[in-house]
VOSE-684976 format. One record per residue (C-alpha): x negated, y negated, z; residue in three letters. Coordinates in Angstrom, 2 decimals, padded with zeros to 5 digits. Layout:
<recs>
       px       py       pz  resn
        X        Y        Z   ALA
...
</recs>
This chain:
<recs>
       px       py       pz  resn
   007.80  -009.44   006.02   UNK
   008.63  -006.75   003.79   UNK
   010.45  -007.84   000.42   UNK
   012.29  -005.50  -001.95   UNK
   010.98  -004.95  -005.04   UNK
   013.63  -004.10  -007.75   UNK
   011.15  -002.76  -010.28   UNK
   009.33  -000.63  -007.77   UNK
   012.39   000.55  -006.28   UNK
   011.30   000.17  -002.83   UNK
   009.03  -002.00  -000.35   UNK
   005.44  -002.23  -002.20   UNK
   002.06  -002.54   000.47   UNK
  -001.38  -003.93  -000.89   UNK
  -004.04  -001.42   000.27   UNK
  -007.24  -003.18  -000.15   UNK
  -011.10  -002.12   000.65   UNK
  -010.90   001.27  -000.90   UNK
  -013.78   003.60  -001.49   UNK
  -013.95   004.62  -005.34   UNK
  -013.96   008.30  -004.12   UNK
  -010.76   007.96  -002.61   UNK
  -007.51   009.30  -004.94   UNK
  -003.63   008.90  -004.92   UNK
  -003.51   012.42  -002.69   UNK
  -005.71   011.11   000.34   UNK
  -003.45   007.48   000.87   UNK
  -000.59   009.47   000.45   UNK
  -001.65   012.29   002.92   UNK
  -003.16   008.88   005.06   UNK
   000.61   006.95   004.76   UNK
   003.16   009.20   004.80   UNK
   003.12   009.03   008.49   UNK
   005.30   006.00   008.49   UNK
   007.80   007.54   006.45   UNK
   009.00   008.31   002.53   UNK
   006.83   006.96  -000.06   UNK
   008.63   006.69  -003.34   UNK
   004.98   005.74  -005.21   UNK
   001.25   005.37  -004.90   UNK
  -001.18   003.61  -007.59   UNK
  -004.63   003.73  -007.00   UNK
  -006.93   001.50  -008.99   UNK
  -009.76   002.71  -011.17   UNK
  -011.15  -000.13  -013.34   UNK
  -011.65  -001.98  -011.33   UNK
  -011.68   000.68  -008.01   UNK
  -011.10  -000.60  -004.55   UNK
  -007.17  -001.25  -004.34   UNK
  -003.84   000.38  -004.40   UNK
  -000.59  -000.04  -004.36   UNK
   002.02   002.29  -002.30   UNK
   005.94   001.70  -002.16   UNK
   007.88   002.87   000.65   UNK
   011.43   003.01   000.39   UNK
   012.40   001.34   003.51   UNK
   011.03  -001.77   004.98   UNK
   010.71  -000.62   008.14   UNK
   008.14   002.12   007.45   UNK
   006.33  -000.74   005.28   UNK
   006.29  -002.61   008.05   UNK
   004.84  -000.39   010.58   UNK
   002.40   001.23   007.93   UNK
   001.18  -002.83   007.11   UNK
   000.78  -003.35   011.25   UNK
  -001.05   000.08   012.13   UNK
  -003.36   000.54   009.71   UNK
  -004.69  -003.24   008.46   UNK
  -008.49  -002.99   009.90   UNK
  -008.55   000.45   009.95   UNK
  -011.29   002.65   008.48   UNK
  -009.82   006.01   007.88   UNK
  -012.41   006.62   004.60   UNK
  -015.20   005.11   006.24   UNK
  -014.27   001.44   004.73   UNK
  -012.13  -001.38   006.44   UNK
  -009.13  -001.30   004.63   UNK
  -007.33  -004.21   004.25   UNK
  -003.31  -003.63   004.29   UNK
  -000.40  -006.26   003.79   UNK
   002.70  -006.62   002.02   UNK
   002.38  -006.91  -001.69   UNK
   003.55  -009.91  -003.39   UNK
   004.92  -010.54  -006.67   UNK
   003.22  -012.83  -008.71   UNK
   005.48  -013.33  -011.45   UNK
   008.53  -014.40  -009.05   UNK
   006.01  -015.81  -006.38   UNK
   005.27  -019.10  -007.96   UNK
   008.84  -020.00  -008.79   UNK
</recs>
């Protein structure tokens, strides 16, 4: 279930199982599909994660349920909702 996230302005999605030689233009080009994305963050130290917000919950929704287990860089990619840590354990 997507939550809101006020600092991110929108509905964040863990992306994880990323391929070091993929950048913020390929999940974006990958993503957009399911509809506006207000932000991607790709990691780089260490590699193999990123972040993307959507601004509605619906298209984080649908982008969480189509592509977990999918391999469209040649890795499984592991996708869910994002959760915040800092209000998590509260």
């Amino acid at each position: 279930m997507p939550k809101y996230d006020r600092q991110a302005n929108g509905y964040r999605v863990f992306v994880g199982g990323v391929d070091p030689r993929v950048g913020k233009v390929d999940i974006e080009q990958e993503f957009e599909r399911f509809g506006p994305i207000a932000d991607v963050w790709v990691a780089r130290n260490p590699p193999g994660f990123a972040f993307i917000v959507f601004k509605y919950a619906e298209d984080a929704d649908r982008a969480v349920r189509r592509m977990d287990g999918s391999r469209p860089f040649g890795s499984r990619l592991r996708v869910e909702h994002a959760v915040n840590n800092k209000t998590a354990n509260r």
